[in-house]
N, C-alpha and C positions, 0 to 999 in steps of 0.2 A: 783353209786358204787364208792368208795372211797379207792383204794388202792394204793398200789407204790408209788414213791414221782411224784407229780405235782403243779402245780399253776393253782386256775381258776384265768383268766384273764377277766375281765366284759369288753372288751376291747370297745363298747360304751357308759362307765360312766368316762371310764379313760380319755376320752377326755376333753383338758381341755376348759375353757368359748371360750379362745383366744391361738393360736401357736399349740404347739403339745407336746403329750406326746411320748419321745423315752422310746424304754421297752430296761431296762437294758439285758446286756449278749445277743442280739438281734441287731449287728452293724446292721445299716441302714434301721431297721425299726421302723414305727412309728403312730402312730393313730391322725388322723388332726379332728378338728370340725372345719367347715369350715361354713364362714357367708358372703363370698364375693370373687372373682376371685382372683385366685391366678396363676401366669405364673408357668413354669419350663423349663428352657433353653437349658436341654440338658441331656443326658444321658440315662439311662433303667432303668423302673419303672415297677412296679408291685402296682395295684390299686384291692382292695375289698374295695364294698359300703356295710357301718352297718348298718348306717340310712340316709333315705332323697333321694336324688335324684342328681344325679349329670350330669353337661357335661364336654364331654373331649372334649376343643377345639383341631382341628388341623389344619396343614397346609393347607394353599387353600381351605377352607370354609370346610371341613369335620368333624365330628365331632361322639364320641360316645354317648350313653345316658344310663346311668346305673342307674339301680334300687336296694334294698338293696339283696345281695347275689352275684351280679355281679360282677364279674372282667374282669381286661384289663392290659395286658402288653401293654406300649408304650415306642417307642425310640423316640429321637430327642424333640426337640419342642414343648410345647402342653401347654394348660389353663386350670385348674382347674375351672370350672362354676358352683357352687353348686347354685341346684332351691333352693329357703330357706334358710333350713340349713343342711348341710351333714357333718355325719360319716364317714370318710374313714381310712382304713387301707392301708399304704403305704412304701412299701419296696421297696428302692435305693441300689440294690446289690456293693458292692466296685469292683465289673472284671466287 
C-alpha cells in the first residue's frame, strides 16, 4: 500500500562497491558494504546486519556474531570483521 509521503529506501543496493553511503536528513547514519575489517575507536553505535555475516570484535578477545536481521548496540572500542562480504546499517548518534 502506497499512501502518505515516504521513501522506499532499498538500503542494501545503496551500498556502495567501497566506503559508505550516508542517507541525507539521517545525521550519523549510514549503510557500510563492508569487504575487510574495519576498527572504530570509540563512541556509541548502533549495528543492523542486511546481508552477510559479520563480527564485532571486542575488547579482551570477546566478540559478537551477527547474522542478517541482528543488531548490536556497542560502546567504546570494537572491529568490524565482516565473514565475505557484509551489509550493515550503522547509526553513530551525535549525544
Amino acid at each position: 500500500m502506497n499512501g502518505g509521503s515516504g521513501t522506499l529506501l532499498p538500503l542494501a543496493r545503496l551500498a556502495p562497491g567501497e566506503g559508505a553511503f550516508e542517507l541525507p536528513d539521517w545525521p550519523g547514519l549510514r549503510v557500510l558494504r563492508l569487504r575487510r575489517a574495519e576498527e572504530r575507536r570509540g563512541g556509541r553505535f548502533l549495528y543492523v546486519l542486511l546481508e552477510g555475516e559479520l563480527l564485532i570484535d571486542l575488547p579482551g578477545g570477546a566478540y559478537l556474531h551477527l547474522r542478517p536481521g541482528d543488531a548490536a548496540q556497542i560502546e567504546g572500542e570494537h572491529a568490524l570483521s565482516p565473514i565475505g562480504e557484509a551489509v550493515v546499517l550503522e547509526w553513530k548518534p551525535s549525544s
